[in-house]
Gaussian input, Z-matrix of N, CA and C with variables (Angstrom, degrees):
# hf/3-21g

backbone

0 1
 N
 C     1     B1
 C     2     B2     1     A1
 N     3     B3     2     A2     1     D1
 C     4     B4     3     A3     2     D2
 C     5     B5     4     A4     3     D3
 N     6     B6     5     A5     4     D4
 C     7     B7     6     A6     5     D5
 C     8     B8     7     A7     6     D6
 N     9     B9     8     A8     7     D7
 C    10    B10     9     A9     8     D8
 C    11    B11    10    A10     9     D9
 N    12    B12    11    A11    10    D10
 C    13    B13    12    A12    11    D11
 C    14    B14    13    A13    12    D12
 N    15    B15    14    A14    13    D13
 C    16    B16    15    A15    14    D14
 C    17    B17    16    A16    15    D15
 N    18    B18    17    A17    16    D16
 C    19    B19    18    A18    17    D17
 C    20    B20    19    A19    18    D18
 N    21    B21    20    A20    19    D19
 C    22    B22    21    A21    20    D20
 C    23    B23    22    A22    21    D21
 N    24    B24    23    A23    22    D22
 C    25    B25    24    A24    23    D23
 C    26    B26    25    A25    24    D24
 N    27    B27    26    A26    25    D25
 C    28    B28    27    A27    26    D26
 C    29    B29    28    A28    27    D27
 N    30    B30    29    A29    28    D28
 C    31    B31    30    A30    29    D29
 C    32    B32    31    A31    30    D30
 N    33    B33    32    A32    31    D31
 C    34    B34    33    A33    32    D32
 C    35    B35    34    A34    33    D33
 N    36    B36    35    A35    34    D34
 C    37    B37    36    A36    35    D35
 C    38    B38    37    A37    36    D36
 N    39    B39    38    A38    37    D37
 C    40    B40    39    A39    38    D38
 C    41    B41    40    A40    39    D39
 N    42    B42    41    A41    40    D40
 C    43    B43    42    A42    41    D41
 C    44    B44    43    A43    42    D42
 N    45    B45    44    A44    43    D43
 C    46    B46    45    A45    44    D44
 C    47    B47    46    A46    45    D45
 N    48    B48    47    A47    46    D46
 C    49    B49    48    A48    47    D47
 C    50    B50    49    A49    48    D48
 N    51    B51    50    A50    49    D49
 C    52    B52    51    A51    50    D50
 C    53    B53    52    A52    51    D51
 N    54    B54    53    A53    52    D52
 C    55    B55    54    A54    53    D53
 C    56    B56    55    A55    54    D54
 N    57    B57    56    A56    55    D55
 C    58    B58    57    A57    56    D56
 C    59    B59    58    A58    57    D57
 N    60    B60    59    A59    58    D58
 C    61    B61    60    A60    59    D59
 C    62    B62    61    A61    60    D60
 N    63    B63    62    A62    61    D61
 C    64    B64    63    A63    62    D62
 C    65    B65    64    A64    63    D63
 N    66    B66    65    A65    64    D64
 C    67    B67    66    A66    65    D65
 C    68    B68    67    A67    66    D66
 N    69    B69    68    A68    67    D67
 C    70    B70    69    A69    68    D68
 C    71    B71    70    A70    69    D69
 N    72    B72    71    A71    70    D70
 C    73    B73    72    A72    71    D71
 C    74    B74    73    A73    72    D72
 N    75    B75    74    A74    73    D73
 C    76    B76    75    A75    74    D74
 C    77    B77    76    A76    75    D75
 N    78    B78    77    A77    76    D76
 C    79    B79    78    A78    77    D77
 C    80    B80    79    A79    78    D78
 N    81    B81    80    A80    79    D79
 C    82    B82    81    A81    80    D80
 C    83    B83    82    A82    81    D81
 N    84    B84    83    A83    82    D82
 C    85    B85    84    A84    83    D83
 C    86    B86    85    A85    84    D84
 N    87    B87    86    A86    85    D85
 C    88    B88    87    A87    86    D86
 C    89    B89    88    A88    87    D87
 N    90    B90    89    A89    88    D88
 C    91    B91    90    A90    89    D89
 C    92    B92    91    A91    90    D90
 N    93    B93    92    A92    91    D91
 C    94    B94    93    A93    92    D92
 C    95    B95    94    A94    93    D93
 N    96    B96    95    A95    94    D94
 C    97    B97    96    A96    95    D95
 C    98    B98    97    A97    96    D96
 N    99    B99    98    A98    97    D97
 C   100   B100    99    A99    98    D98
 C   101   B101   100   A100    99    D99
 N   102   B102   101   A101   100   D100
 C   103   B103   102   A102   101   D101
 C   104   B104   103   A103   102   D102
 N   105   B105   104   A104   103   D103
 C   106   B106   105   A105   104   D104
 C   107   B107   106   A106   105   D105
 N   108   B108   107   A107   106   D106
 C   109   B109   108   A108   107   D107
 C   110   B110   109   A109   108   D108
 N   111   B111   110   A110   109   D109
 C   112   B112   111   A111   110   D110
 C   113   B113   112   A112   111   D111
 N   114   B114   113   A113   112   D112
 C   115   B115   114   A114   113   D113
 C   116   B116   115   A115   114   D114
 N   117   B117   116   A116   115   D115
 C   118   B118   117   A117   116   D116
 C   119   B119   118   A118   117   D117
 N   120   B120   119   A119   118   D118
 C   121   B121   120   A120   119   D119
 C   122   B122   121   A121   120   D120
 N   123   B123   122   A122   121   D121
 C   124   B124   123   A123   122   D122
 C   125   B125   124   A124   123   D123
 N   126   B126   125   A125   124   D124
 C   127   B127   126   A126   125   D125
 C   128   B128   127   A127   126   D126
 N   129   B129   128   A128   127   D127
 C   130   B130   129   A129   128   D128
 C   131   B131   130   A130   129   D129
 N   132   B132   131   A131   130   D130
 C   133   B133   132   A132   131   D131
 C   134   B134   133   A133   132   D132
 N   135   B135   134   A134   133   D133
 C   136   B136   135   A135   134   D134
 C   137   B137   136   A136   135   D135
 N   138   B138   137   A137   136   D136
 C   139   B139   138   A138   137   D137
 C   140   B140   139   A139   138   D138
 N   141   B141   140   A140   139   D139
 C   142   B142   141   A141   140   D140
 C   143   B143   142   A142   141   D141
 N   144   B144   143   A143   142   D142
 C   145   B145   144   A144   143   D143
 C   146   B146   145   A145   144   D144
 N   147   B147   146   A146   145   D145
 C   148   B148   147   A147   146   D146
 C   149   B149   148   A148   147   D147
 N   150   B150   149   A149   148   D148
 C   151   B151   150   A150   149   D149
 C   152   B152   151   A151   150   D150
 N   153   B153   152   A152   151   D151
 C   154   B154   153   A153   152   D152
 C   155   B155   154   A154   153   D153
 N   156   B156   155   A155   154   D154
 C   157   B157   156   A156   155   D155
 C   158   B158   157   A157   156   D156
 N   159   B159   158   A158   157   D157
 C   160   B160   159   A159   158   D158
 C   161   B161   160   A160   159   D159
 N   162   B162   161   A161   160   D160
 C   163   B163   162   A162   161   D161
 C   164   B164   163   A163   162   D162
 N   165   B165   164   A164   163   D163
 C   166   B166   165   A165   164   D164
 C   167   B167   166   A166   165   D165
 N   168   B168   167   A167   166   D166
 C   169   B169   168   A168   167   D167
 C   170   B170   169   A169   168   D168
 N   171   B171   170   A170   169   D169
 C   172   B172   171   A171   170   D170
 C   173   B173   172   A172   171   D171
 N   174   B174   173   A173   172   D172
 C   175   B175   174   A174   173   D173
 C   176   B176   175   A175   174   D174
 N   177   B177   176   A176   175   D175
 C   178   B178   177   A177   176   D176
 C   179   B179   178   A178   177   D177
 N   180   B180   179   A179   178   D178
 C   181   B181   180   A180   179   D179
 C   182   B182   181   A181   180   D180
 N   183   B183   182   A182   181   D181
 C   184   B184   183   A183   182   D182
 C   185   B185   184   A184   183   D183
 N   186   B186   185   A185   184   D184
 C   187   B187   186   A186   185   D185
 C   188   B188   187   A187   186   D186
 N   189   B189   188   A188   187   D187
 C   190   B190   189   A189   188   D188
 C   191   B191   190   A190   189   D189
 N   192   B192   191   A191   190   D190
 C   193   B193   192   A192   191   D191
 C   194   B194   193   A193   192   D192
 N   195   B195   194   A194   193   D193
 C   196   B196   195   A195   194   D194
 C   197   B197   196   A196   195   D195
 N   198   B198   197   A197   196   D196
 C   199   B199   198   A198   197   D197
 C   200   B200   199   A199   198   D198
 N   201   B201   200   A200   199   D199
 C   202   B202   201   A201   200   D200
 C   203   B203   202   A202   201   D201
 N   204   B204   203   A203   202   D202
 C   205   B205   204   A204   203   D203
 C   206   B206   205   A205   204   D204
 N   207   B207   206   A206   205   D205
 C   208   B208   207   A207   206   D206
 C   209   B209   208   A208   207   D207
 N   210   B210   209   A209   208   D208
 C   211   B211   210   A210   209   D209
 C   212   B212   211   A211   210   D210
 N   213   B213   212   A212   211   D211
 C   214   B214   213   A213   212   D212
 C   215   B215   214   A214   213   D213
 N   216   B216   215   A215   214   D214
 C   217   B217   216   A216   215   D215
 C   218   B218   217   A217   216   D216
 N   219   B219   218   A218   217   D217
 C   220   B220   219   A219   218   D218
 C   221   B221   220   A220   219   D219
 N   222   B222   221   A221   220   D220
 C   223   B223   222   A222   221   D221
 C   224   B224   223   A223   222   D222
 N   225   B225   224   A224   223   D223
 C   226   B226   225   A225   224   D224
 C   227   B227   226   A226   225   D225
 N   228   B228   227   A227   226   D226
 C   229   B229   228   A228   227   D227
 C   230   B230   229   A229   228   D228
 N   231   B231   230   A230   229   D229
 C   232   B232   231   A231   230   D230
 C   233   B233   232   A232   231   D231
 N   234   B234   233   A233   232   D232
 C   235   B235   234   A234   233   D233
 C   236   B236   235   A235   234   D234
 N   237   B237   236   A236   235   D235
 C   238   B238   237   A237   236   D236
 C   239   B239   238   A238   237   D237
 N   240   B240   239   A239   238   D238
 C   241   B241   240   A240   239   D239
 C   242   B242   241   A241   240   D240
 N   243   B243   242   A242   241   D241
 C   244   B244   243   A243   242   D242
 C   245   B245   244   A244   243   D243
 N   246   B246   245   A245   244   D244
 C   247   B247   246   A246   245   D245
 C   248   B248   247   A247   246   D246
 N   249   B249   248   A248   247   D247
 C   250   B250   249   A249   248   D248
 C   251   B251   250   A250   249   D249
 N   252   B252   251   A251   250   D250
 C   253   B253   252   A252   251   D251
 C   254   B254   253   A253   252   D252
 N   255   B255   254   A254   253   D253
 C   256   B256   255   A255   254   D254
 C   257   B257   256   A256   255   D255
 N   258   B258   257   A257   256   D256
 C   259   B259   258   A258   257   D257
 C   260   B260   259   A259   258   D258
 N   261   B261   260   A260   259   D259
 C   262   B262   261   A261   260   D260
 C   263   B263   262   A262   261   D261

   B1=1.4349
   B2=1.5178
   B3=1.5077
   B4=1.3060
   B5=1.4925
   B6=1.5320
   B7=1.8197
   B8=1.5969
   B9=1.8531
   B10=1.5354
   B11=1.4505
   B12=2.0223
   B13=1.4609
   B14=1.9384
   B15=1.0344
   B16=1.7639
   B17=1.6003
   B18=1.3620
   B19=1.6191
   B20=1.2423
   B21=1.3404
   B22=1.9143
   B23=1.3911
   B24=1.8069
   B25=1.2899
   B26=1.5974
   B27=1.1240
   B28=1.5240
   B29=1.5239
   B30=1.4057
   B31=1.0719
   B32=1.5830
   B33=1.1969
   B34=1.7751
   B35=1.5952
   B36=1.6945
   B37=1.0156
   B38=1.9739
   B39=1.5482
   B40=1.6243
   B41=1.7385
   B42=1.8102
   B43=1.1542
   B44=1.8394
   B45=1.2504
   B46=1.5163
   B47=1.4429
   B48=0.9783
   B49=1.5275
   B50=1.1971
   B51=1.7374
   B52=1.5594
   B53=2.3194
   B54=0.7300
   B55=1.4248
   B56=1.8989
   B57=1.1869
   B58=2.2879
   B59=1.1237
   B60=1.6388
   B61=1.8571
   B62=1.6262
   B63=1.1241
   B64=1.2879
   B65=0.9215
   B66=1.8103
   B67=1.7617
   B68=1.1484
   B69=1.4336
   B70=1.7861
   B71=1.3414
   B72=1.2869
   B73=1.5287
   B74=1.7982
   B75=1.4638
   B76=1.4807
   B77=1.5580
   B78=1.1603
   B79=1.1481
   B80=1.6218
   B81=1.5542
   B82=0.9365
   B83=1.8714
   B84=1.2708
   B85=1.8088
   B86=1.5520
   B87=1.5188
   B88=1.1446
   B89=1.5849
   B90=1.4307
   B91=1.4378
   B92=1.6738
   B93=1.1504
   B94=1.5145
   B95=1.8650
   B96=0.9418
   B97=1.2951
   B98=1.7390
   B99=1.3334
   B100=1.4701
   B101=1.6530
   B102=1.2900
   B103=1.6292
   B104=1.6953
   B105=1.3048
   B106=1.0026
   B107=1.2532
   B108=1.4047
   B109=1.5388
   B110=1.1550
   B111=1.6268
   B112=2.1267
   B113=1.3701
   B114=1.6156
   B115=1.5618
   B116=1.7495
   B117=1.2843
   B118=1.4234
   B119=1.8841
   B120=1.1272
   B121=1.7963
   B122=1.6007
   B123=0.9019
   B124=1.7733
   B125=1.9218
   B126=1.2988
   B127=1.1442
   B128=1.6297
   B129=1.2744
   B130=1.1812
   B131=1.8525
   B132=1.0498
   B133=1.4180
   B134=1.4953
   B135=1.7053
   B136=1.3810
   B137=1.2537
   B138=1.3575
   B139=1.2670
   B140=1.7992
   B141=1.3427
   B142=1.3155
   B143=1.9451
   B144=1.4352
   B145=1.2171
   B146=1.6917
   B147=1.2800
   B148=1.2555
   B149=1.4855
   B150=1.7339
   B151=1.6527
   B152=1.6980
   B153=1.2054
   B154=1.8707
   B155=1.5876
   B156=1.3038
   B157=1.5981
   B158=1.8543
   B159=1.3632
   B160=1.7846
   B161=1.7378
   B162=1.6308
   B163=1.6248
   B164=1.8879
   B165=1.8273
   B166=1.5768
   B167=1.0351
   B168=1.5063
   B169=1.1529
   B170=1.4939
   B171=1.4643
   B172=1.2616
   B173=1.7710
   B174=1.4726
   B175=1.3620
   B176=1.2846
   B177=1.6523
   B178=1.2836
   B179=1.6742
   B180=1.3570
   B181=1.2326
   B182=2.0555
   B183=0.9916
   B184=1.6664
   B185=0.8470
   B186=1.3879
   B187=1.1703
   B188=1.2065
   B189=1.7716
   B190=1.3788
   B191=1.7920
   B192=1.3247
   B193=1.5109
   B194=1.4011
   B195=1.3958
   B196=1.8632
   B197=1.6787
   B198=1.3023
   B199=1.7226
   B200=1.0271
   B201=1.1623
   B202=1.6844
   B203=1.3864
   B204=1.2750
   B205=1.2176
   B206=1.6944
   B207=1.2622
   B208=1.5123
   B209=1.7140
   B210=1.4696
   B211=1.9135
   B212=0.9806
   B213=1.3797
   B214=1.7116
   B215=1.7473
   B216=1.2744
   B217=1.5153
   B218=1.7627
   B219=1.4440
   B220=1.4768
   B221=1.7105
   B222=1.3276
   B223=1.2580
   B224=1.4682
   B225=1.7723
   B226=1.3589
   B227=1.1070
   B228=0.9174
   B229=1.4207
   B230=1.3404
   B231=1.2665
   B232=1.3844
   B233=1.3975
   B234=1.7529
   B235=1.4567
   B236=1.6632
   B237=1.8104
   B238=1.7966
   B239=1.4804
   B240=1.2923
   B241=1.3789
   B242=1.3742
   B243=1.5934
   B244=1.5673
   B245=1.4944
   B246=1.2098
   B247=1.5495
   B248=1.8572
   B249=1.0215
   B250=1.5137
   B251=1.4149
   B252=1.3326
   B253=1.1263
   B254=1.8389
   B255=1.2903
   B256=1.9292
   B257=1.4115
   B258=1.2518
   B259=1.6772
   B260=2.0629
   B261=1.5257
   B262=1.6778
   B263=1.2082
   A1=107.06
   A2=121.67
   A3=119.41
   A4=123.23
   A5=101.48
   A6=108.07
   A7=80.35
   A8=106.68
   A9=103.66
   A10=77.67
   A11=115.32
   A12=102.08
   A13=101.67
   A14=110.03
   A15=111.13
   A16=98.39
   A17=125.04
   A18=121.89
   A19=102.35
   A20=119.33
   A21=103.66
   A22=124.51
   A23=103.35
   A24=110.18
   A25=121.14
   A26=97.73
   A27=104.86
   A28=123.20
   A29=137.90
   A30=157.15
   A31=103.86
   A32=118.61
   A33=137.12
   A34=105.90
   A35=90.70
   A36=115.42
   A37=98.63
   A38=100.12
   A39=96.46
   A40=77.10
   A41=97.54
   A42=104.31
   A43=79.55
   A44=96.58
   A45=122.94
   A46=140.19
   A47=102.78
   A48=105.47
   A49=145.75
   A50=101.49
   A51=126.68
   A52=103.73
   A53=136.65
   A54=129.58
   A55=102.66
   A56=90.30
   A57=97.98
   A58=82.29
   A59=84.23
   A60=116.95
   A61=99.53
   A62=96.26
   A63=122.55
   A64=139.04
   A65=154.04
   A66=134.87
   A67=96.40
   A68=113.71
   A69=127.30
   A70=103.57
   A71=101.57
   A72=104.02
   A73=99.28
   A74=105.85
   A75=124.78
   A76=105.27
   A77=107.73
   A78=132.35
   A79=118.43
   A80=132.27
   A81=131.38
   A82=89.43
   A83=109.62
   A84=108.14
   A85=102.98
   A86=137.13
   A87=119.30
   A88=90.86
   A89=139.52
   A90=132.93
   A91=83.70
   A92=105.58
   A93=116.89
   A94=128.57
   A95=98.81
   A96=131.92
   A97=135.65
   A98=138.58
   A99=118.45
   A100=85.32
   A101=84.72
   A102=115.46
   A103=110.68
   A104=141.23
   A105=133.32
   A106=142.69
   A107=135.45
   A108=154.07
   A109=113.38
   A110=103.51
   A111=92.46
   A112=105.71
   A113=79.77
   A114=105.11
   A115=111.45
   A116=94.88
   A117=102.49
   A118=95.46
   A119=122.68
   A120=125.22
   A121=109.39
   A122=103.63
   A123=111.99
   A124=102.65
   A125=127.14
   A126=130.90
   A127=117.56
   A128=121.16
   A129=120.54
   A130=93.33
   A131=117.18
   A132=125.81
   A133=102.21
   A134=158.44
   A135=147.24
   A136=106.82
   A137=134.28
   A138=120.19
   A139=120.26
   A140=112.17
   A141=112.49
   A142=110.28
   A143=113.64
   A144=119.83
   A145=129.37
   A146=112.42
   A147=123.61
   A148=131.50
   A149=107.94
   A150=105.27
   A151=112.28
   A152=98.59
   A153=96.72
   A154=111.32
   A155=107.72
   A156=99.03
   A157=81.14
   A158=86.50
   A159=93.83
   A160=111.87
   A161=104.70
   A162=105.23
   A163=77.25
   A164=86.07
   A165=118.54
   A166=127.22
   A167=167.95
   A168=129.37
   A169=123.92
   A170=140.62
   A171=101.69
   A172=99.75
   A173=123.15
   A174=113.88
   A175=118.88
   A176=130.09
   A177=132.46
   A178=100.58
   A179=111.51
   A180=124.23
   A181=118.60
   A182=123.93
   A183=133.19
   A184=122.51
   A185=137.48
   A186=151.37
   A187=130.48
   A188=118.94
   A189=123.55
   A190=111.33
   A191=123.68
   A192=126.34
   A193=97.10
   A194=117.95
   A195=98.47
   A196=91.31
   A197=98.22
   A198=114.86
   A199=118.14
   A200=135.65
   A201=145.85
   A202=107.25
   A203=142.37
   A204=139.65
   A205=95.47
   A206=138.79
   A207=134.03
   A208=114.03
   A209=76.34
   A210=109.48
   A211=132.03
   A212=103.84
   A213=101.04
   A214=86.06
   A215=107.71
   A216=121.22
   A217=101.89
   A218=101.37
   A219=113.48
   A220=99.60
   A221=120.08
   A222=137.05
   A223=119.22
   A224=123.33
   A225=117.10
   A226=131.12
   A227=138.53
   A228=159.89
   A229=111.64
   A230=113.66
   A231=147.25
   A232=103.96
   A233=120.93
   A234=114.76
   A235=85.37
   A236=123.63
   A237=102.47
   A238=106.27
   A239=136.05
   A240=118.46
   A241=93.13
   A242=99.08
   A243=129.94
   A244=99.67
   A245=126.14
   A246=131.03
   A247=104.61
   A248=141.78
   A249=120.79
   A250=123.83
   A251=122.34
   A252=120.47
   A253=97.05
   A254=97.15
   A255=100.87
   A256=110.38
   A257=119.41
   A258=130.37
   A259=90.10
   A260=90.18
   A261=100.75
   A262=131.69
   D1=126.19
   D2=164.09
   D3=-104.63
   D4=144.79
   D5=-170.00
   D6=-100.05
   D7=143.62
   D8=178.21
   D9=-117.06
   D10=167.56
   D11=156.82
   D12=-100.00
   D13=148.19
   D14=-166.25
   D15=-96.78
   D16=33.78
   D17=158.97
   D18=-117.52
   D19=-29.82
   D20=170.32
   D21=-131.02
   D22=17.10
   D23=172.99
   D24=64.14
   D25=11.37
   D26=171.62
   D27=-85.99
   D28=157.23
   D29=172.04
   D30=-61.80
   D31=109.97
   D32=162.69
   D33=-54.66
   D34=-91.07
   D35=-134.27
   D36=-154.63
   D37=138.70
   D38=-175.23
   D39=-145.99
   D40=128.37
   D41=-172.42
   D42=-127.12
   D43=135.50
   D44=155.50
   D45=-92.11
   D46=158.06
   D47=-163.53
   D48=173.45
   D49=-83.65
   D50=178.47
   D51=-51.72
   D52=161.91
   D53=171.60
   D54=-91.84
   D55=-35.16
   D56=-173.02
   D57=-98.82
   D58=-169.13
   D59=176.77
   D60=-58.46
   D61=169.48
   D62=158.63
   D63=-95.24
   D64=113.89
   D65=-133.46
   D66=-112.69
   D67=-53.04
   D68=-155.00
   D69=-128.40
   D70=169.22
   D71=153.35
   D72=175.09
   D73=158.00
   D74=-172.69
   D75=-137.47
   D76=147.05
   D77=171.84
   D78=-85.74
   D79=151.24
   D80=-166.80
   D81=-108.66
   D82=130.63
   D83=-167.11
   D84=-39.42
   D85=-49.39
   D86=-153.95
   D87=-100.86
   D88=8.54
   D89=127.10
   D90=96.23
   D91=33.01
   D92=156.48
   D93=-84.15
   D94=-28.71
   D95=178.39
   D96=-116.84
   D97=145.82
   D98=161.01
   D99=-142.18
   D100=164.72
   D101=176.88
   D102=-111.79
   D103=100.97
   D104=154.54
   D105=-108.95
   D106=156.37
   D107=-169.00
   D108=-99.58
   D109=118.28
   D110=160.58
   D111=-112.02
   D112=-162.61
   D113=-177.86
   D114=-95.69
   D115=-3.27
   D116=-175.28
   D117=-91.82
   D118=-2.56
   D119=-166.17
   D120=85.42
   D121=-26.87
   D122=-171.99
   D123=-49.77
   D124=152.06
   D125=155.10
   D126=-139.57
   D127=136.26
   D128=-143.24
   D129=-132.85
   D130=141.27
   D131=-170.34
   D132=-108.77
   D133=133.37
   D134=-163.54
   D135=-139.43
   D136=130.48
   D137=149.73
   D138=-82.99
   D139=138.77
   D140=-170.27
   D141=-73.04
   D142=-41.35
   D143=169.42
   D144=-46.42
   D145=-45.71
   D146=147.66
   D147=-71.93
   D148=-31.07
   D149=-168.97
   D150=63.44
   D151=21.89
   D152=174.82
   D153=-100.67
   D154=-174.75
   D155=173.93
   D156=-111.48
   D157=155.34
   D158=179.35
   D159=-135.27
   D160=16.95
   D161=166.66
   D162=161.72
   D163=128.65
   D164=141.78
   D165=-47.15
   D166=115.88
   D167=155.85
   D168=-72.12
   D169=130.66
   D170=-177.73
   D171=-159.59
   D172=155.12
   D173=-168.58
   D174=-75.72
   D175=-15.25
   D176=152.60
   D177=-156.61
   D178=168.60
   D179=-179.60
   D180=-26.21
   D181=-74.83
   D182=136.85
   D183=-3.63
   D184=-67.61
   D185=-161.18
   D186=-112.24
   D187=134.93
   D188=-172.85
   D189=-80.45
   D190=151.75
   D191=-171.64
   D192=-50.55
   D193=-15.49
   D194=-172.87
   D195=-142.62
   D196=160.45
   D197=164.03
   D198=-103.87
   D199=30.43
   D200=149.39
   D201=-156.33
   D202=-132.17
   D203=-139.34
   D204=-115.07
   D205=145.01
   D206=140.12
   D207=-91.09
   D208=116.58
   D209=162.34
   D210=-43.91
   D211=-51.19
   D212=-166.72
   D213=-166.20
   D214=158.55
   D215=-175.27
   D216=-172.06
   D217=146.95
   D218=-170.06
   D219=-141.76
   D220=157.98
   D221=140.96
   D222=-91.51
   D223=133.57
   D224=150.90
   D225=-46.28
   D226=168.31
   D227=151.78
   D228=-7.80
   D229=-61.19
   D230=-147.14
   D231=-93.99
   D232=-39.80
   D233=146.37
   D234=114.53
   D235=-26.35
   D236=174.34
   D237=-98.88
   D238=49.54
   D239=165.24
   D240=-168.84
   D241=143.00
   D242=-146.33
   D243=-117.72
   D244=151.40
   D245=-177.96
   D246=-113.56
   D247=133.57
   D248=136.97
   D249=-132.72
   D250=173.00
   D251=-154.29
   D252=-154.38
   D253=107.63
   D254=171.78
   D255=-84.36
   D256=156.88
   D257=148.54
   D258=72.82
   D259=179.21
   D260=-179.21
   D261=-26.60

């Protein structure tokens, strides 16, 4: 996934990871953080300062948060709890 900055069109930041595309993704309000969704089910939590991943999300060790693709995914308000959403 690449972060562009959109005042000079330049290249940020290319954070790796997900194995598929990438579906969704949210920002953490003070944009310290994003939360993103693949196509692989995987959802991946990032800090932007590092550009690392800093937690999988996932329903046990094995297994990705979804069995087909995640749609759409959000952070609260509050910035520790994650939303996702598979299929339509």
């Amino acid at each position: 996934m690449r972060i562009w900055d959109p005042k000079t069109g330049e290249l940020h930041a290319e954070l790796i990871g997900h194995l598929r595309w990438v579906m969704t993704l949210d920002w953490t309000r003070d944009c310290s953080g994003i939360v993103t969704g693949a196509d692989d089910g995987s959802v991946r939590l990032w800090e932007m300062e590092t550009l690392q991943t800093v937690a999988v999300l996932s329903r046990r060790p094995d297994k990705p948060a979804h069995d087909g693709a995640c749609n759409w995914c959000a952070l609260c308000y509050a910035g520790y709890l994650a939303r996702t959403v598979q299929g339509q």
